[in-house]
N, C-alpha and C positions, 0 to 999 in steps of 0.2 A: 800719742807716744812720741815720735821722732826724735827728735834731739833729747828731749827731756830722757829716753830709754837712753841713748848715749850718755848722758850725765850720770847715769844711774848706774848702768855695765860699767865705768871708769873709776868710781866708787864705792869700793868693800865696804866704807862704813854706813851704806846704805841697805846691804844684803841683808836678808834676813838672818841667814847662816852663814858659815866658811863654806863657798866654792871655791872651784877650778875653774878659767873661763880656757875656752878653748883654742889651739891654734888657727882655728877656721874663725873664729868669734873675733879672735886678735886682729885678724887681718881685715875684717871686716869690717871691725870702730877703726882702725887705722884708714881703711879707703872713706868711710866717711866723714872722718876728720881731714882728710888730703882733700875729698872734694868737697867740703862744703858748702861754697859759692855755688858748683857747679847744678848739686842736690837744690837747694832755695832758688837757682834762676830755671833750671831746665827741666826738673823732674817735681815741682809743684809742693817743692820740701818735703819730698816723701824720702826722710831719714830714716833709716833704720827699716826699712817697710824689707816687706818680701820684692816687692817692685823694684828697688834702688841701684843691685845690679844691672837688672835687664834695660833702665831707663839709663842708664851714663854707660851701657855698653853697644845697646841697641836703639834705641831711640834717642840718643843724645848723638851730632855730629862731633867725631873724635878730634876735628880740628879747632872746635868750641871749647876744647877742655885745658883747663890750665896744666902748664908739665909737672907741677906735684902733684895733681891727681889721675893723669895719665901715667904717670911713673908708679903712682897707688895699683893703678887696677888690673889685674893679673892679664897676662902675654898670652896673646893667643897660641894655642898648641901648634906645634909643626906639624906639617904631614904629615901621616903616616908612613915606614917604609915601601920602596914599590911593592915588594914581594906580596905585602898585607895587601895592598889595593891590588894586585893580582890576580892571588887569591879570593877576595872579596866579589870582583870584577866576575872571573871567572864563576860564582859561585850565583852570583845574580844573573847572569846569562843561562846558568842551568835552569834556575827556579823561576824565569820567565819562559826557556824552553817546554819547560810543565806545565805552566799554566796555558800558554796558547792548544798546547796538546789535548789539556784536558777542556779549553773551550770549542775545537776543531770536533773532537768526541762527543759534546754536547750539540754543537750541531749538528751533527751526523745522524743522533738518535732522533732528534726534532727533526729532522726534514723527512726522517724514515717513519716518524710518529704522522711527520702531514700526509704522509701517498698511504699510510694504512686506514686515516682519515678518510682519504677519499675514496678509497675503493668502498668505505661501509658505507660512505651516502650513497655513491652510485649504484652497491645493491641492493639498499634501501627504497632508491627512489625506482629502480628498476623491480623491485618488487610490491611497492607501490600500486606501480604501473599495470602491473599484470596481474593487482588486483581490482582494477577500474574493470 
């Protein structure tokens, strides 16, 4: 596929029928077309691929990239507000509170399961014994 799918998406009179391509689709032949040095030297020409993203955002160094196709590839999000990280914050400190609670509960029952252990071997072996 790679390039050749790009010739082919760019191309109505190749379609089988009238589509619509999409604004995500759009933007998409456009960052491959912005990088496409980048795609044939750093990401193994994998055009068009599901990979092509993750390769020229995550496994390509951003300071390798030419500025039309760094200016192509979508801006990282801002933070989120603090209030959300917060709230989020606070929310994870709950559901970690849980979780150790309910692993403290769990040992609590195992250690109670090991002395009720041992008292049936002890009157096991003590009755054993007093059957010798």
């Amino acid at each position: 596929a790679g390039a050749a799918l790009g010739a082919c998406l760019k191309d109505p009179a190749k379609w089988e029928s009238q589509a619509e391509i999409s604004a995500g689709c759009k933007d998409f032949i456009a960052i491959n077309d912005a990088c496409a040095e980048e795609i044939e030297r750093s990401c193994s020409g994998m055009a068009y691929s599901d990979d092509t993203m993750v390769c020229l955002t995550q496994w390509t160094s951003q300071d390798t990239l030419s500025a039309g196709c760094a200016t192509a590839l979508p801006k990282k999000e801002a933070k989120e507000d603090a209030s959300v990280d917060a709230e989020k914050r606070a929310w994870r400190e709950k559901r970690k509170k849980a979780r150790q609670d309910a692993q403290d509960m769990m040992a609590k029952e195992k250690a109670k399961d090991g002395k009720a252990e041992k008292k049936r071997r002890r009157r096991r072996k003590a009755k054993a014994d007093d059957d010798l």
